[in-house]
C-alpha positions as CSV (number, residue, x, y, z in Angstrom):
1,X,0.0,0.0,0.0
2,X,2.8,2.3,0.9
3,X,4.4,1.7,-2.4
4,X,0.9,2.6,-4.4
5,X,0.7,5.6,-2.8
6,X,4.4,6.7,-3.3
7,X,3.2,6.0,-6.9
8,X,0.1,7.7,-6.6
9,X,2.0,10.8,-5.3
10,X,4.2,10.7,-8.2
11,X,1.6,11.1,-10.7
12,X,-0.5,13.7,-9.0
13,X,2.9,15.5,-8.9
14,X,3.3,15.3,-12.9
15,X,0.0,15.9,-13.2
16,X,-0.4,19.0,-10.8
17,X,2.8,20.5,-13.4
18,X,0.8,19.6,-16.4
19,X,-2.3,21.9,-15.4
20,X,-0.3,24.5,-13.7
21,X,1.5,24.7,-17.1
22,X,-1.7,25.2,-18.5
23,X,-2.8,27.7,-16.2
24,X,0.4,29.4,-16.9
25,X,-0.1,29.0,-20.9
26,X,-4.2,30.4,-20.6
27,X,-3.0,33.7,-17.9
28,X,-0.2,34.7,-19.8
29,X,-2.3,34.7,-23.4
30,X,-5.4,37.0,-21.4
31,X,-2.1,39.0,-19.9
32,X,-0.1,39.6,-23.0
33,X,3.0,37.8,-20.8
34,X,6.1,38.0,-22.8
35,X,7.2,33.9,-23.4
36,X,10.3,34.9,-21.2
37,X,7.9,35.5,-18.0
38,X,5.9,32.4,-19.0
39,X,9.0,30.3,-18.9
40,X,9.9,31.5,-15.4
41,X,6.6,31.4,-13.9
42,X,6.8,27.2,-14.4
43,X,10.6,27.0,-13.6
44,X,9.9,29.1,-10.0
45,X,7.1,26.5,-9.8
46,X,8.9,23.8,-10.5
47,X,12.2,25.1,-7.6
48,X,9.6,25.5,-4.9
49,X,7.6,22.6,-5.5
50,X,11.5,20.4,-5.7
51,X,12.5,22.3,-2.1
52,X,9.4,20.2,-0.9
53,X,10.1,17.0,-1.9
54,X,12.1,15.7,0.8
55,X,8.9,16.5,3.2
56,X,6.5,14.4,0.7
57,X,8.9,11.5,-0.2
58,X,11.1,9.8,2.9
59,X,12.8,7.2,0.0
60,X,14.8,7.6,-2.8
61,X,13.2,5.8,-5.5
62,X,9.6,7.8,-5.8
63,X,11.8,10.9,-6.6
64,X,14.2,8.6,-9.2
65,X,10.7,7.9,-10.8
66,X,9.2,11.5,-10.4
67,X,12.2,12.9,-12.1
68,X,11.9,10.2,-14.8
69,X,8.6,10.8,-15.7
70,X,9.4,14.7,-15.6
71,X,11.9,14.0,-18.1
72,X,9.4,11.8,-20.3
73,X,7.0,14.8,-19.8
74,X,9.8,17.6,-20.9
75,X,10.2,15.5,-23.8
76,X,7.0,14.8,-25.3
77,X,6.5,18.5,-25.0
78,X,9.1,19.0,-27.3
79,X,7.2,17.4,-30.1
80,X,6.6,19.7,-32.8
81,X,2.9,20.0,-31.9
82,X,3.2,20.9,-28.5
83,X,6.1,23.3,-29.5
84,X,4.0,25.4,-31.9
85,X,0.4,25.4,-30.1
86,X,0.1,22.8,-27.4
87,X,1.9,23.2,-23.7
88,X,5.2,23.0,-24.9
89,X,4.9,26.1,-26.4
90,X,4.6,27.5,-22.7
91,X,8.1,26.3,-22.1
92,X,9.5,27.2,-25.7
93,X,8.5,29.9,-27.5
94,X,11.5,31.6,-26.4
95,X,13.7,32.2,-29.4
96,X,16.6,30.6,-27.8
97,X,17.5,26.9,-27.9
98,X,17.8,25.5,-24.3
99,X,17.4,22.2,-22.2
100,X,16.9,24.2,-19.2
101,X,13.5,22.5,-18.1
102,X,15.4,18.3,-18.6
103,X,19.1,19.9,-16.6
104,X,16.7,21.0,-13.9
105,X,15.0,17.8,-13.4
106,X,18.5,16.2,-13.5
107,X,19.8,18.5,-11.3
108,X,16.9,18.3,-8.9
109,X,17.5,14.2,-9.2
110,X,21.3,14.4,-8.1
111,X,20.9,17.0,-5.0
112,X,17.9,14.9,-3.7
113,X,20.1,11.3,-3.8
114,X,23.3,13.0,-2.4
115,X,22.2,15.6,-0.2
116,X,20.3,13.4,2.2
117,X,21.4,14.0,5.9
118,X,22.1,18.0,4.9
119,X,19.2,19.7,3.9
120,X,21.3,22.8,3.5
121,X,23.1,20.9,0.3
122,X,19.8,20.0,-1.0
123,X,18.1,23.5,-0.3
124,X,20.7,26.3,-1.1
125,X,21.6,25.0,-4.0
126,X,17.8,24.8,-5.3
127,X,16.5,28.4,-3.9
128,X,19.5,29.5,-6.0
129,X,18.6,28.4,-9.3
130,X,14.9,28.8,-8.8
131,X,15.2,32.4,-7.2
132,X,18.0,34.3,-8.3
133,X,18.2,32.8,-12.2
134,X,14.4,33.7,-12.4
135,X,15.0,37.2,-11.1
136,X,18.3,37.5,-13.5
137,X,16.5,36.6,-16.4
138,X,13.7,38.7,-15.7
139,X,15.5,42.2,-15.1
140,X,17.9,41.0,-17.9
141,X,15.3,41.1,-20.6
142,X,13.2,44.3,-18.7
143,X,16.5,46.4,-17.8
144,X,19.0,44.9,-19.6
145,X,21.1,47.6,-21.5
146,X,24.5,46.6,-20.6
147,X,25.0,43.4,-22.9
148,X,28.2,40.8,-23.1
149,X,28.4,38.0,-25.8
150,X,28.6,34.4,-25.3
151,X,29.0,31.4,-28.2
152,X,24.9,31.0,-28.5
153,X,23.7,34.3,-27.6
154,X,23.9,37.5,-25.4
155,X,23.5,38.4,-21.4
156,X,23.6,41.6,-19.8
157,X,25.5,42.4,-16.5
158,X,22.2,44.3,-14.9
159,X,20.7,40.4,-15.0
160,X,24.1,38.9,-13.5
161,X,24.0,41.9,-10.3
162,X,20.5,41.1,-9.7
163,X,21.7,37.3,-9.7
164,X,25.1,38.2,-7.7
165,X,22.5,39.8,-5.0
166,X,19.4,37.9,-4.9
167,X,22.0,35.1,-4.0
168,X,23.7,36.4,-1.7
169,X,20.3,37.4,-0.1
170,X,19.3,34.1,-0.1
171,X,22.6,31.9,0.8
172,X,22.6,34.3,4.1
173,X,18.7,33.5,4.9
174,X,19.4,29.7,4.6
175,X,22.6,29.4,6.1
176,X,21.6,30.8,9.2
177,X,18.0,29.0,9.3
178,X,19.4,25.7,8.6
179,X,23.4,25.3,9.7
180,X,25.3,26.8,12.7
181,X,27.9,29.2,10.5
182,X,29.1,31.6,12.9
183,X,27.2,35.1,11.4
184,X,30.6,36.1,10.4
185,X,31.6,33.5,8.0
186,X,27.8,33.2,6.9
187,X,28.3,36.8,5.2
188,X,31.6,35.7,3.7
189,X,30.3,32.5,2.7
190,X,27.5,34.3,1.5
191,X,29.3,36.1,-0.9
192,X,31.9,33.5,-1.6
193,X,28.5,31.4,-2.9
194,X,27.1,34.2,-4.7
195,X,30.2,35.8,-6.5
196,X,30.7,32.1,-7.8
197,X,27.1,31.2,-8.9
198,X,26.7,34.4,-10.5
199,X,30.3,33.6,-13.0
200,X,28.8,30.0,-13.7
201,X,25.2,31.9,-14.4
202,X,27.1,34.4,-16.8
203,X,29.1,31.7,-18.7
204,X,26.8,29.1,-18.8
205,X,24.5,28.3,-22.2
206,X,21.7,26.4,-24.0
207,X,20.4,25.4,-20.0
208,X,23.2,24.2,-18.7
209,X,23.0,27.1,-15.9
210,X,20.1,24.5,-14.4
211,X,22.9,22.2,-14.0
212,X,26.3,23.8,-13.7
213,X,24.5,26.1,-10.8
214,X,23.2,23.6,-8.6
215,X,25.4,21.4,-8.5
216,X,28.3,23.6,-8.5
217,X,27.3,25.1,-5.2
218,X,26.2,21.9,-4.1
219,X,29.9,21.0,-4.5
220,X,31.3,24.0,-3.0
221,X,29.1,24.0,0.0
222,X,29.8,20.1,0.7
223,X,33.6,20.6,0.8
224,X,33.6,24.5,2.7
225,X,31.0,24.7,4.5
226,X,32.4,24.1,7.9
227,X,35.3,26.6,7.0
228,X,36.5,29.0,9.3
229,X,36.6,33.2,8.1
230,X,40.3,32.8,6.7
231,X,39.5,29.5,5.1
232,X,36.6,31.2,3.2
233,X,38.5,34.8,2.4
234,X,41.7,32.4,0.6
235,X,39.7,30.0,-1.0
236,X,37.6,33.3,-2.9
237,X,41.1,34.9,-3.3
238,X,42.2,31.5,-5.1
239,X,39.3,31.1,-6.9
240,X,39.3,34.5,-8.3
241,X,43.2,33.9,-9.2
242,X,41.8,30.9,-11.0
243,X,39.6,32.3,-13.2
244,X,42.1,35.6,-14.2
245,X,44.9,33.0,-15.3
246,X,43.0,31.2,-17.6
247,X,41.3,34.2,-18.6
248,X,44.7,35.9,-19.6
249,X,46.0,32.3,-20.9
250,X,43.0,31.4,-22.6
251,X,43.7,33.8,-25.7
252,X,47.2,32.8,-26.2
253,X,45.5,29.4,-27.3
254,X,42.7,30.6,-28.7
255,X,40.0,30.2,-26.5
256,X,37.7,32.8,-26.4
257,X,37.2,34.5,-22.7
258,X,33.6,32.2,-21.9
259,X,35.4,29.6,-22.7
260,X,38.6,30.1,-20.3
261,X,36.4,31.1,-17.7
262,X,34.2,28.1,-17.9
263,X,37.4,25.8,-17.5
264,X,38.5,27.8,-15.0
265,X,35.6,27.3,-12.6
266,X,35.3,23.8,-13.2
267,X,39.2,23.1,-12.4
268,X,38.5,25.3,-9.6
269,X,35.6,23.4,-8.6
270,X,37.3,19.8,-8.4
271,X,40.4,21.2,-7.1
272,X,38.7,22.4,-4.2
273,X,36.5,19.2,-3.8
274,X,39.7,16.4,-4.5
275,X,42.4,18.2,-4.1
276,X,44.5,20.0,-7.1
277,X,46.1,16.3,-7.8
278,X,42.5,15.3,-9.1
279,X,42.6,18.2,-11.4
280,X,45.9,17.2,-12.7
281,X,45.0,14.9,-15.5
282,X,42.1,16.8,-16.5
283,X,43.7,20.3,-16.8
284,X,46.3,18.1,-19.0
285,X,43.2,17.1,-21.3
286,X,42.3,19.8,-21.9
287,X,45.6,21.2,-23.0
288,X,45.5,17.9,-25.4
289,X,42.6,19.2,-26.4
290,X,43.6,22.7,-27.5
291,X,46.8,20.5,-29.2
292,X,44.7,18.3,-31.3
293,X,42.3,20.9,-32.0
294,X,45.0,23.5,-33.4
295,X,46.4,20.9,-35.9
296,X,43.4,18.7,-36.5
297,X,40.2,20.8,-36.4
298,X,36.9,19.2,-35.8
299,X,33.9,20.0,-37.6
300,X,32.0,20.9,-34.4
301,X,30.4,24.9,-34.1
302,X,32.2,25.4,-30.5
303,X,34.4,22.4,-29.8
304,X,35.9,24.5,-26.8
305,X,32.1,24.8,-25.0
306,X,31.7,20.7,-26.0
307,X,34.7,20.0,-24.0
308,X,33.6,22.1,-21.0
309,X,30.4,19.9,-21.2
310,X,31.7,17.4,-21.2
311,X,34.4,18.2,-18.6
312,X,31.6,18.8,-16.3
313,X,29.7,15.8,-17.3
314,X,32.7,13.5,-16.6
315,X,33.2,15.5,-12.9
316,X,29.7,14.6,-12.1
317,X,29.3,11.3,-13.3
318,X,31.8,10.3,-11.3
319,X,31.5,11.9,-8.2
320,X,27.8,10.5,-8.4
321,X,29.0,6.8,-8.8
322,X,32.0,7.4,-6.2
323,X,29.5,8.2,-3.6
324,X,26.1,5.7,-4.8
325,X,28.1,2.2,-5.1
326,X,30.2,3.5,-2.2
327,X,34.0,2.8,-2.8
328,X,36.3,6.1,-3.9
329,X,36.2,6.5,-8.0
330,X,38.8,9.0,-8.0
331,X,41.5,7.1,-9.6
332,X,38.8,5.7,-12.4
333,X,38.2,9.5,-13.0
334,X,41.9,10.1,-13.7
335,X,42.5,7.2,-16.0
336,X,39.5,8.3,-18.0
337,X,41.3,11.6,-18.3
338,X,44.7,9.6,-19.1
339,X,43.0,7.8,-21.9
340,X,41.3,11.0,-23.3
341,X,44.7,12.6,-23.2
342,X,46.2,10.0,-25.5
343,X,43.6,10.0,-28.1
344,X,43.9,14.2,-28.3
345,X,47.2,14.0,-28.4
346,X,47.2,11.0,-31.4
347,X,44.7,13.1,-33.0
348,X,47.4,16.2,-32.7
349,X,50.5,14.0,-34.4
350,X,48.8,12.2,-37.2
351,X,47.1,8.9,-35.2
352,X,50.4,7.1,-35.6
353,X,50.7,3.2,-33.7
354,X,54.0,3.7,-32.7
355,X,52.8,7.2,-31.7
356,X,50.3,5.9,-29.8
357,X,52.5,3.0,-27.9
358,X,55.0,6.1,-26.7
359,X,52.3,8.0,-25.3
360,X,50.8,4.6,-23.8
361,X,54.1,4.3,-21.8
362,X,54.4,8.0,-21.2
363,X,50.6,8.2,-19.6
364,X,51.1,4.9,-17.9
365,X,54.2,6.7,-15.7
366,X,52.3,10.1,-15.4
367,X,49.0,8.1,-14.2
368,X,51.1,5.8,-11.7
369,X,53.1,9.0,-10.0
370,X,50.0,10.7,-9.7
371,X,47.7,8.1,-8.6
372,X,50.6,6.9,-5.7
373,X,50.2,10.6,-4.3
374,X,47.0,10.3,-3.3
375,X,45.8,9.1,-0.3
376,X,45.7,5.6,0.5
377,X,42.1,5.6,1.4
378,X,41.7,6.0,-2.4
379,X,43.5,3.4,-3.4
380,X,41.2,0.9,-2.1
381,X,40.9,-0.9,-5.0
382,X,44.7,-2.4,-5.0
383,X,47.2,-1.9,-8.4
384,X,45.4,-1.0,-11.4
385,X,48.6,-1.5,-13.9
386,X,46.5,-3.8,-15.7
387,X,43.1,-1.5,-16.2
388,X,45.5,1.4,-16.7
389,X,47.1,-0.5,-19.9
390,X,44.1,-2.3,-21.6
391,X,41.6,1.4,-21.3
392,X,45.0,3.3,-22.8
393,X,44.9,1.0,-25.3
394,X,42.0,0.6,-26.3
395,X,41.7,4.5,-26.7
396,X,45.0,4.4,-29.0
397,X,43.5,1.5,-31.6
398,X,40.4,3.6,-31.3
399,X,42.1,6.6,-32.8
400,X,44.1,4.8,-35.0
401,X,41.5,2.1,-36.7
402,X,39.3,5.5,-37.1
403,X,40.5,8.9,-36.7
404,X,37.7,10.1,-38.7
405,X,35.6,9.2,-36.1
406,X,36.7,12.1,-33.6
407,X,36.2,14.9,-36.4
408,X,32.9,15.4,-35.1
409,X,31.8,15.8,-31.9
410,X,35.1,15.3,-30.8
411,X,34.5,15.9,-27.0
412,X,32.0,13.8,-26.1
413,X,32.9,10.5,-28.3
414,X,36.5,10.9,-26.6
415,X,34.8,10.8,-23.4
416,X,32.7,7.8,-24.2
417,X,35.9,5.8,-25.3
418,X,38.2,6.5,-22.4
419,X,35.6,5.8,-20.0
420,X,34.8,2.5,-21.2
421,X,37.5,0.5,-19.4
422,X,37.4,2.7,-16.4
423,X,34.2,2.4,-15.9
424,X,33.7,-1.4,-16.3
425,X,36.5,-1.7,-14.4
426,X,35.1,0.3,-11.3
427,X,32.1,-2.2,-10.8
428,X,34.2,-4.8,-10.8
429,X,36.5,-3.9,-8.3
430,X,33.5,-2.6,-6.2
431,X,31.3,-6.0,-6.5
432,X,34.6,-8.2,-5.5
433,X,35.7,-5.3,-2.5
């Protein structure tokens, strides 16, 4: 019976969005709403109604299937009929291409399964993107006059204030309802939170804020949150020399200044949350990338903003398995990063075998050195020599049987092969632990 009702719950929930999206759809055609308004009405609806969810479900699997069936919803309102005069048009009449509305659900999925013991993690992170994007995007398109480029489209810096403040607003309000922050290092945390969503707001594209937001504060919270003032005041300082150096660097390689920035936080973020030998092999990548990008181009529009994707993607994906099955995946992570490093850098010198067998010894010594500096709690998993070898090489017949293959999309089809071995490796270490 309990079961059945969880259920019942979960479809009363999509259904309550359906006619609330309606609701929206009929008000804002008697209103004249603008289809920017629209949108935000259903995703503040959407924030509050996600804040909640940890009073109406007490398990984990009637929000896995609530966000499911969200998804499934999202979707089928992307059908060309709902687009042009059904409910989906609600959500995307804006001119504007974005996922926003399938990252959020996401998003809202991944706080609620590993935020469970801190409601702070689950709830700061959530008011954030409901709140202060909404109000951004709002006074962006009423008041905006001060307008910056990105890659797909244009912001305005009166829409990343309002964001900058409305956070800051908020992170104080929750942090000293639901932790026990000295007052002091709530204001600097505060700020630390809100100078740091708004640069992830201001970079971010096609969505991806719903995501990047989230669960980038989620992530900074989790690993500084107990921080004393001083520990707060450097790690702002360092994050803010973070993102100037790649900004200066980023145009002596040709990466435009979203693009640097966008690295920048995301180094920053697993740097703080691993330690900066975690960031190693991936700040490495993505020098391999700029490499193999500068002497094979791929046909992609923005390869630079695909490999930030799927930077994140990769960060997240394995934090989330590292911490569901339970045993530490940070030396997985790095040895995808070791294999995606080979097949960049094959890519860069003409996809060569004997090429790739030099860079297969070479990454096999710089993955070794690296992993053996961690801490041994990581290494839980005993020598991987033998994982290390077989992913690297599979990644270097990969790019060598078919180069052609990485021309497009280059980014995410690099991801998928170095994570093969890693990954299948992983559960089999953690089912035989």
């Amino acid at each position: 019976m309990d079961a059945l009702l969880q259920i019942l719950l979960v479809a009363v929930a999509v259904e309550g969005l359906l006619v609330f999206i309606a609701a929206v759809r009929a008000l804002g055609a008697k209103l004249d709403w603008s289809a920017e308004v629209r949108r935000k009405c259903v995703h503040i609806a959407t924030g509050c109604f996600a804040m909640a969810l940890p009073l109406i479900f007490h398990e984990r699997w009637p929000v896995v299937l609530l966000v499911l069936a969200s998804i499934a919803t999202m979707l089928w309102m992307r059908l060309p009929s709902q687009r042009s005069s059904g409910l989906g048009s609600t959500l995307h009449s804006v001119e504007r291409k974005s996922w926003g509305d399938v990252l959020l659900a996401l998003a809202i999925g991944f706080l609620f399964l590993r935020s469970s013991g801190s409601p702070v993690l689950y709830v700061l992170p959530l008011a954030v993107i409901t709140l202060s994007d909404s109000a951004a995007a709002l006074a962006g398109t009423i008041y905006g006059r001060a307008i910056f480029r990105v890659e797909k489209g244009v912001k305005s810096f009166e829409g990343v204030a309002v964001f900058f403040f409305v956070t800051w607003l908020v992170s104080i309000i929750i942090l000293l309802l639901l932790t026990d922050v000295e007052r002091p290092n709530v204001i600097l945390l505060g700020l630390a939170v809100a100078a740091f969503g708004a640069l992830v707001e201001a970079d971010s594209w096609n969505g991806l804020d719903n995501v990047f937001v989230p669960i980038g504060i989620y992530i900074f919270l989790r690993g500084h949150l107990a921080g004393g003032a001083l520990d707060i005041f450097m790690l702002a300082a360092a994050f803010l020399a973070t993102a100037v150096a790649f900004s200066r660097l980023g145009p002596r390689f040709g990466v435009t200044g979203h693009a640097a920035r966008g690295h920048a936080i995301v180094v920053f973020i697993l740097a703080s949350f691993s330690g900066w030998l975690a960031a190693c092999l991936p700040v490495v990548a993505l020098f391999a990338h700029l490499f193999a990008r500068e002497k094979r181009p791929c046909r992609s529009a923005y390869p630079d903003l695909d490999m930030l994707a799927t930077f994140v993607g990769l960060a997240c994906a394995w934090l989330f398995v590292g911490e569901t099955v339970g045993p530490s995946a940070l030396h997985f992570f790095m040895l995808t990063y070791a294999g995606a490093i080979l097949v960049y850098v094959a890519l860069a010198m003409g996809c060569e075998p004997l090429v790739s067998a030099l860079l297969t010894v070479a990454l096999l010594a710089l993955y070794a050195l690296v992993m053996e500096a961690t801490v041994p709690a990581s290494r839980w998993h005993g020598p991987l020599t033998s994982a290390a070898f077989v992913s690297l090489a599979v990644c270097g017949f990969a790019v060598c049987w078919r180069p052609r293959l990485f021309d497009r999309w280059r980014a995410p089809r690099v991801a998928l092969v170095s994570s093969i071995v890693p990954t299948f490796a992983y559960f089999t270490k953690a089912l035989l632990a």
